[in-house]
C-alpha positions in Angstrom: 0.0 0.0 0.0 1.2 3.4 -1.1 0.1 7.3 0.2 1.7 10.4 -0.6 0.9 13.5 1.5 4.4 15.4 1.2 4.4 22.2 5.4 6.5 23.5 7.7 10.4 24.4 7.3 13.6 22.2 7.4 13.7 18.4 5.8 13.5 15.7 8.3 16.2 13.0 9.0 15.6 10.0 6.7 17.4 6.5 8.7 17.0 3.4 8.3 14.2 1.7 10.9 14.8 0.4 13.9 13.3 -2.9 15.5 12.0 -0.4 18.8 10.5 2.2 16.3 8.3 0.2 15.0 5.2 0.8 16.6 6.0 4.9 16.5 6.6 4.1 12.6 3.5 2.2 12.1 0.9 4.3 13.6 2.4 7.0 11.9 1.7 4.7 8.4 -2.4 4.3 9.9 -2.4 7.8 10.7 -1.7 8.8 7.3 -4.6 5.9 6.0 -7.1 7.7 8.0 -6.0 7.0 11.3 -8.8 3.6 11.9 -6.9 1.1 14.0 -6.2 -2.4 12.8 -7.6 -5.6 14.7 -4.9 -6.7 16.9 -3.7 -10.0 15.0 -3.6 -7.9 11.9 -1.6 -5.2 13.3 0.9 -7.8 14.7 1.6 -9.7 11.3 2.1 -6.9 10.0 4.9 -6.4 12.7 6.5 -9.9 12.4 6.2 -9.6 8.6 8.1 -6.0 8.2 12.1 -6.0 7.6 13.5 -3.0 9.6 16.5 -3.1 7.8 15.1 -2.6 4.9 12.6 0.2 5.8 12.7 3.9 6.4 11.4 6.1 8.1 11.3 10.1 8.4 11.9 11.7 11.6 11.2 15.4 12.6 12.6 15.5 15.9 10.8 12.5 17.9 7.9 12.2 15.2 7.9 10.1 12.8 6.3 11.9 9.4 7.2 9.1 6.7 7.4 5.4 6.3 8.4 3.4 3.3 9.3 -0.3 3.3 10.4 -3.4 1.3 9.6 -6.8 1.3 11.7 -9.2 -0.3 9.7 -11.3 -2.6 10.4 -13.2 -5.5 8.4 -12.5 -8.4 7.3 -14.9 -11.5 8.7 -13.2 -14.8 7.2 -14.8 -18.6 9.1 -18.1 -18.6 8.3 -19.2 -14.8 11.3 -17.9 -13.5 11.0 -16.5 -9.8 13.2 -12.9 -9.5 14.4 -11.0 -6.7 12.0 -7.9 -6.5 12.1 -5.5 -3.8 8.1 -5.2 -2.6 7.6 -1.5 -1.9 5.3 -0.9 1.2 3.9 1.0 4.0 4.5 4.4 2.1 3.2 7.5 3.8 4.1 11.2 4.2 2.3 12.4 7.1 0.0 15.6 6.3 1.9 17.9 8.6 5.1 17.8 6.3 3.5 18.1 2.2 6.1 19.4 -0.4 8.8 19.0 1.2 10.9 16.4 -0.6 10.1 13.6 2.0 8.4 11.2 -0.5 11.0 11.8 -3.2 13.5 11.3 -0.7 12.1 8.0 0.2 12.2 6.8 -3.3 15.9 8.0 -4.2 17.0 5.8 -1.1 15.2 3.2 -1.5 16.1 2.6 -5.1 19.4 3.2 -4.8 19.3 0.7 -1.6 17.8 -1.9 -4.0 20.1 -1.5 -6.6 23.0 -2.1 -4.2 21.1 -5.4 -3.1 21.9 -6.6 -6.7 17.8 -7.1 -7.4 16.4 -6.0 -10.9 13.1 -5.1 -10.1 10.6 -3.1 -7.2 7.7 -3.6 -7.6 4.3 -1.9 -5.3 0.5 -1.7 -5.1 -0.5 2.1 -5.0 -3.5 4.0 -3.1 -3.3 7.3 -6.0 -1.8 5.7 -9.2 -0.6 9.0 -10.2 1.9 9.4 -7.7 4.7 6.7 -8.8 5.1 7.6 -12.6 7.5 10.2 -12.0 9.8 7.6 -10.1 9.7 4.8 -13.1 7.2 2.7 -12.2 4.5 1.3 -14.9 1.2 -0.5 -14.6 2.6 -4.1 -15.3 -0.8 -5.9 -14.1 -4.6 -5.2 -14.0 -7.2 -7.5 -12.0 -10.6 -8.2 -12.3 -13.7 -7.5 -9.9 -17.3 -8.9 -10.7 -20.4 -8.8 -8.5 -22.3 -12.0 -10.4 -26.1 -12.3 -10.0 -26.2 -16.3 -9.4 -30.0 -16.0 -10.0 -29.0 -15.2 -13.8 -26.3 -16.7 -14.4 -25.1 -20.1 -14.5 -22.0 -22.1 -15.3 -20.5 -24.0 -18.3 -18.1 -26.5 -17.0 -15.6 -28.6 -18.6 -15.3 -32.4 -18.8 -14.6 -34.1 -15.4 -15.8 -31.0 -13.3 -18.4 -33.6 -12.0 -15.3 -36.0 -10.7 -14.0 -33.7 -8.5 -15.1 -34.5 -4.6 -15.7 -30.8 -2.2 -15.6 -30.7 1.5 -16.1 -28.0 3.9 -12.6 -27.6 6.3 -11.5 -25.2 8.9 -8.9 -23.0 7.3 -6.2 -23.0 9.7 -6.6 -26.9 9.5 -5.7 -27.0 5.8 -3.7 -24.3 5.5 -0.6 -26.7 4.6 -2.4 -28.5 1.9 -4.1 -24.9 0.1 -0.2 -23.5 0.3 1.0 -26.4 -1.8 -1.8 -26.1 -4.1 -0.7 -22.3 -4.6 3.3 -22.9 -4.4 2.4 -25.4 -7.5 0.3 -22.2 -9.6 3.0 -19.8 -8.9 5.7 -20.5 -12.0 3.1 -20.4 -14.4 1.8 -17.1 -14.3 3.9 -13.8 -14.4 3.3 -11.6 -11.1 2.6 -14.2 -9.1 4.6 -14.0 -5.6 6.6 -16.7 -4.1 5.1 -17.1 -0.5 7.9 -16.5 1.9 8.0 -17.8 5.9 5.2 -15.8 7.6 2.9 -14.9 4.5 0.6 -17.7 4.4 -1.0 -16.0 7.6 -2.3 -13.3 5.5 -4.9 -15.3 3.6 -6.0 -16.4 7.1 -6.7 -12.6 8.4 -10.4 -12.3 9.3 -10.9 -9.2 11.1 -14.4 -9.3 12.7 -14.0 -5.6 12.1 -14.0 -5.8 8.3 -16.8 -8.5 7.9 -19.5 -6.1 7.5 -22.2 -8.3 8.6 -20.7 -11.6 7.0 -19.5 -15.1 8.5 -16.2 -15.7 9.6 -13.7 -17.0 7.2 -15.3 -20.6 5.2 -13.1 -22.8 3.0 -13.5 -25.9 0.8 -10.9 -28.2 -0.8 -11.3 -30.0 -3.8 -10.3 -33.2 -4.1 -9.6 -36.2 -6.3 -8.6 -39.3 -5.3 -6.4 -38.8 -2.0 -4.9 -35.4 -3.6 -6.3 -31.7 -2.6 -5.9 -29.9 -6.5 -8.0 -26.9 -5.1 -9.5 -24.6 -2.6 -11.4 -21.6 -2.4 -11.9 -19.2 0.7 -14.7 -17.2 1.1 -17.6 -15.9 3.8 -21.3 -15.8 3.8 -23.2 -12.6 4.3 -26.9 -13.5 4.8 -29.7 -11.5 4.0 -33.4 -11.6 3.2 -36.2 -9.4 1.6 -40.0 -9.9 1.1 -39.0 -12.0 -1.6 -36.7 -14.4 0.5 -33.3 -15.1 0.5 -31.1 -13.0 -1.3 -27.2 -13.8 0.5 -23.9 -12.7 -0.8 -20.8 -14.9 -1.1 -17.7 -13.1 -1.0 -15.3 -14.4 -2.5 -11.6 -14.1 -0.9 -9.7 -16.6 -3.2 -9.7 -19.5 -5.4 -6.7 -21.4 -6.8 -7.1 -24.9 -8.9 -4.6 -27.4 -10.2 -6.7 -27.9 -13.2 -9.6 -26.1 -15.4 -12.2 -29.2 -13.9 -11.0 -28.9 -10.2 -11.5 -25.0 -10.7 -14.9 -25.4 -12.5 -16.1 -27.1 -9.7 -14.9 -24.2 -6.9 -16.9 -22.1 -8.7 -19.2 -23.9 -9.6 -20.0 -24.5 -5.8 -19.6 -21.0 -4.8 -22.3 -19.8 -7.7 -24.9 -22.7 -6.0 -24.7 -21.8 -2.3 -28.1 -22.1 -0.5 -29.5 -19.1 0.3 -27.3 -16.7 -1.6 -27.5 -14.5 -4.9 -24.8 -12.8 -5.9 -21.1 -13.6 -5.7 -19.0 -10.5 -5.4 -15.6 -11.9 -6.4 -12.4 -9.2 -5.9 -8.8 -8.6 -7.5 -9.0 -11.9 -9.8 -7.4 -12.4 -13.1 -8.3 -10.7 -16.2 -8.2 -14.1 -17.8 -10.0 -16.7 -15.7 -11.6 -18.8 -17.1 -15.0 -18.1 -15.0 -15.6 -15.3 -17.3 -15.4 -17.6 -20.6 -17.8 -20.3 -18.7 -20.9 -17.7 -17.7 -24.1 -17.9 -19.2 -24.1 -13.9 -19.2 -21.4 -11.6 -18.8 -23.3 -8.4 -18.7 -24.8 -9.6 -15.3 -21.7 -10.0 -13.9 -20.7 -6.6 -13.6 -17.3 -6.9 -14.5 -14.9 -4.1 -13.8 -10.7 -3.3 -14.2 -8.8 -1.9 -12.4 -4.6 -1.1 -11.9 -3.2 -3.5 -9.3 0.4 -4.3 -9.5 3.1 -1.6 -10.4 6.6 -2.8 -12.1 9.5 -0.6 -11.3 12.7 -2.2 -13.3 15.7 -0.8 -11.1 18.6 -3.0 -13.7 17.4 -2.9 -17.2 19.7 -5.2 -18.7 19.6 -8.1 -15.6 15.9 -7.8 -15.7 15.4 -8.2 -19.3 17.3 -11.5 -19.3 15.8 -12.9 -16.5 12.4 -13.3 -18.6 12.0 -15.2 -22.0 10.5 -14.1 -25.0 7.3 -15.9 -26.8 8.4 -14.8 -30.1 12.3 -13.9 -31.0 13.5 -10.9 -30.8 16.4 -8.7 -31.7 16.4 -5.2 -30.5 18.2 -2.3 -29.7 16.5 -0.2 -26.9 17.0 3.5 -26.6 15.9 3.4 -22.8 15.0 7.0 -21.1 15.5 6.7 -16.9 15.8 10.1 -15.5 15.4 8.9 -12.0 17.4 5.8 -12.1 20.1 7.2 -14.8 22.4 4.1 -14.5 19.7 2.6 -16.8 19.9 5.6 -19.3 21.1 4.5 -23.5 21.1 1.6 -25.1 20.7 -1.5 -24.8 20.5 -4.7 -27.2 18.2 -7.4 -26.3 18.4 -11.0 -28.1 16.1 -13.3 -26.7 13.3 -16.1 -27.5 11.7 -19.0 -25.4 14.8 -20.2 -24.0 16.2 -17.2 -22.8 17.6 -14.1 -23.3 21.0 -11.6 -23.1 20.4 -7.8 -23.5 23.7 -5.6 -22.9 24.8 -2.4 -23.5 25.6 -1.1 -27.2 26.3 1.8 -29.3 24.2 0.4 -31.9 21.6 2.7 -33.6 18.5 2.1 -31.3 15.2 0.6 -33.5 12.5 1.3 -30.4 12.8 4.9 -27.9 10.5 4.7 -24.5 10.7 5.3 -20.8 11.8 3.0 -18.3 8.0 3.8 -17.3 6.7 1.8 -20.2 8.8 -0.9 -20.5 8.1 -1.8 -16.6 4.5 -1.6 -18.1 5.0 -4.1 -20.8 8.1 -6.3 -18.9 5.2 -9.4 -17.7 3.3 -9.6 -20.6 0.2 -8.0 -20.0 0.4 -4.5 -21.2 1.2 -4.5 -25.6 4.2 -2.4 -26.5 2.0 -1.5 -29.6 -0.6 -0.3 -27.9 1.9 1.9 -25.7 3.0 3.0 -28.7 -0.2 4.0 -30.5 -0.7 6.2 -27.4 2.3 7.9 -28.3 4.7 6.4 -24.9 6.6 4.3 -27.3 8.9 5.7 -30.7 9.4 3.5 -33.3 13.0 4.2 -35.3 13.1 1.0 -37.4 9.9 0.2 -39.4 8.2 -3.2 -38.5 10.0 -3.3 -35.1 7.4 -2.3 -32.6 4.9 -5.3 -33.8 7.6 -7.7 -33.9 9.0 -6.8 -30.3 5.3 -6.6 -28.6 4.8 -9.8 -29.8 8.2 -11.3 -28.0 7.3 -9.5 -25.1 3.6 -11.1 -24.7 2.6 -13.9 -22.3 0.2 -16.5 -23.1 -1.4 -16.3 -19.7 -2.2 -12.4 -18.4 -0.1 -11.7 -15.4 -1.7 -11.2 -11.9 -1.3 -10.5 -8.0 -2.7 -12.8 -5.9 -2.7 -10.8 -3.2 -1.4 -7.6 -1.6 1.2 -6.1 0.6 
């Protein structure tokens, strides 16, 4: 999560956090977020999961008036591999100290910081969209949100939905088995996160707080044979009219091995008694729920910006994806706030892998850092950047043939924020 609200004289002392700050540093971050305090077993994951030494934190005097952290995650990149990616969190300028330089301060450390860790890309989730342009980062995923009228709307399932066996457990209980099922999805779809010690807690959190009425966390596992391939999480908000029963299910995620095992997740979750509408949140643009509805138009599908790609080493990030299509390219790269990643560079790469270097070469493609963060997991076209003007083209035929290359099969996606 990202906020910038950057008066007063003087600039205040930027440091690196300490362990005994945190709490000072942290309600200074909910402050900034409106100030509502967090249940108590969210507020302390969020503790144990935070890396002091790789946080910071603004001080004016005794008060803390600016927060930005890192997690270290490893991404998915097109070609399954996982890459060090610094996880940009917990940004906040309190409102006291606007325009002062503490936010851009903030983001010249922590890049720089990053860079000296040796790892190619940051990467963040942002409150105001707006704000991180200017430092480099691109829209490199978008997610889908649907409220689904289940009165209206049915399923089309594939062969062997019908073979796959559902049963109602206690989350906590199977939390072992639903992390393998999701360490198994991750290599095969770009922005995915690698779930480091500590993280599988978060898709536990169930704050009475936030249920709005709704049931505690529910989950089901899917099954064939002896072998859980799926599970979805979710929660039951009951609620009747003259007419009867009209319930929501809210869906909080739903991860299958196979296109049968996740047919019949949602499948289930369409058919609960007592319910009509499933509001499902930050899902894929390409799941395959939307290709099996009876009616799209009643599912009220909307888009919207969810993971933002920063690439702090060009050339180490660019070969540590693959191509879908060859390519052979020289890159005339603009970085104004990251100039070690200013020229050109050539980048020679297809399914197998991929080298790009510096060169003198003349350059066939111009664009910012800004979009090539946009397009570097696969979901965003370099020609379309470029028929919005955010991309040049200096050799004829070479924008069409390095979108392509740069394309994934599967749309990239965040399971999950931070």
């Amino acid at each position: 999560m990202a906020n910038d609200s950057t008066s007063g004289t003087g600039r205040p002392e930027l440091r690196v956090l300490r362990q005994d700050e945190w709490s000072i540093w942290y309600d200074s971050l909910m402050r900034t977020f409106g100030g509502v305090p967090e249940a108590a077993d969210e507020r302390e994951l969020w503790d144990s999961l935070t890396e002091p030494d790789r946080s910071l934190g603004a001080w004016d005097g005794d008060a803390c008036v600016g927060t930005a952290g890192v997690f270290s995650f490893r991404l998915t990149v097109p070609g399954g591999a996982s890459v060090r990616a610094a996880g940009v969190t917990m940004v906040s300028v309190a409102a006291t100290h606007r325009r002062r330089g503490v936010l851009t301060s903030m983001m010249r450390r922590q890049l720089d910081d990053v860079r000296d860790w040796g790892w190619p890309l940051a990467v963040l989730t942002a409150s105001e969209p707006e704000i991180y342009g200017r430092f480099g980062y691109g829209i490199g995923t978008f997610q889908v949100s649907a409220e689904i009228d289940t009165t209206r709307v049915r399923l089309s399932v594939p062969p062997g939905t019908d073979d796959v066996r559902l049963r109602y457990a206690v989350p906590a209980d199977v939390l072992d088995a639903c992390e393998a099922v999701y360490a198994r999805k991750v290599s095969g779809r770009p922005g995915m996160l690698a779930r480091q010690p500590g993280w599988e807690r978060l898709g536990l959190l169930d704050p009475q707080s936030e249920r709005e009425g709704a049931s505690p966390l529910q989950c089901v596992l899917a099954e064939r044979g002896s072998e859980v391939v799926g599970y979805a999480r979710f929660q039951v908000k009951p609620d009747w009219d003259a007419e009867g029963a009209k319930g929501t299910v809210r869906v909080r995620d739903v991860q299958g091995l196979d296109p049968a095992a996740e047919a019949a997740l949602w499948r289930f979750l369409f058919d609960i008694d007592l319910t009509s509408t499933v509001k499902t949140y930050a899902r894929p643009m390409d799941e395959a729920w939307q290709y099996q509805v009876s009616d799209i138009r009643r599912c009220a599908v909307r888009v919207r910006d969810a993971l933002h790609v920063r690439l702090v080493d060009v050339g180490a990030a660019l070969e540590a994806r693959t191509y879908q299509a060859p390519v052979d390219v020289v890159l005339e790269v603009e970085d104004a706030f990251c100039p070690w990643n200013a020229g050109r560079w050539r980048l020679s790469g297809d399914a197998k892998g991929a080298s790009c270097e510096r060169t003198t070469e003349a350059a066939d493609l111009s664009l910012s850092v800004r979009e090539l963060a946009a397009a570097y997991l696969g979901g965003v076209s370099l020609e379309a950047l470029g028929g919005a003007g955010r991309v040049r083209e200096l050799r004829q035929g070479a924008l069409a043939e390095v979108s392509v290359g740069f394309g994934s099969a599967v749309a990239p996606w965040l399971p999950h924020g931070f």
